[in-house]
C-alpha positions as CSV (number, residue, x, y, z in Angstrom):
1,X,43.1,38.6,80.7
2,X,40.6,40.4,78.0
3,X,43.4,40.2,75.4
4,X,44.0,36.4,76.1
5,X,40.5,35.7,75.7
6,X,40.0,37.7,72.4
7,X,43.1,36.4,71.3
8,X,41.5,32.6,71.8
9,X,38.2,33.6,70.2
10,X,39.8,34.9,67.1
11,X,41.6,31.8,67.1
12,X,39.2,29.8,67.2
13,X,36.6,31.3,65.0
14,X,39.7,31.0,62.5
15,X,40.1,27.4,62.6
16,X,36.6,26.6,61.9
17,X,36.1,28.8,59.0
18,X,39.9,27.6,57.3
19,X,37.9,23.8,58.1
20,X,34.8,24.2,56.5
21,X,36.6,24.7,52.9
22,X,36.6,21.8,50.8
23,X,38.3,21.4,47.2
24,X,36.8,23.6,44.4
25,X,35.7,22.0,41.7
26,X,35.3,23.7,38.3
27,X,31.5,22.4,37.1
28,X,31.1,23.4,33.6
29,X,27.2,24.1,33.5
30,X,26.9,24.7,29.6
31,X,29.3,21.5,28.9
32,X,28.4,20.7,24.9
33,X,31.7,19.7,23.4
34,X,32.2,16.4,22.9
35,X,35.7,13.7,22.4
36,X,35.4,12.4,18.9
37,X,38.0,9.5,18.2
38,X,39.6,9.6,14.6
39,X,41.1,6.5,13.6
40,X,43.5,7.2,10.4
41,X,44.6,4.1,8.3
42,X,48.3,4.2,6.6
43,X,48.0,1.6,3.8
């Protein structure tokens, strides 16, 4: 009876922490490059 009930608690504390993750996200806080375009003309 103890062991079930453990058992169920474990369980449960389990599921909520594995729920409360979200996606990591990579924020770059010192972000100073930036996207130049080059256009080349052929002639």
């Amino acid at each position: 009876m103890i062991k079930k009930f453990t058992i169920i608690i474990l369980l449960f504390f389990t599921v909520i922490s594995c729920g409360k993750k979200g996606d990591p996200k990579y924020v770059d806080p010192n972000k100073k490059a930036e996207i130049k375009k080059v256009s080349v003309n052929l002639a």
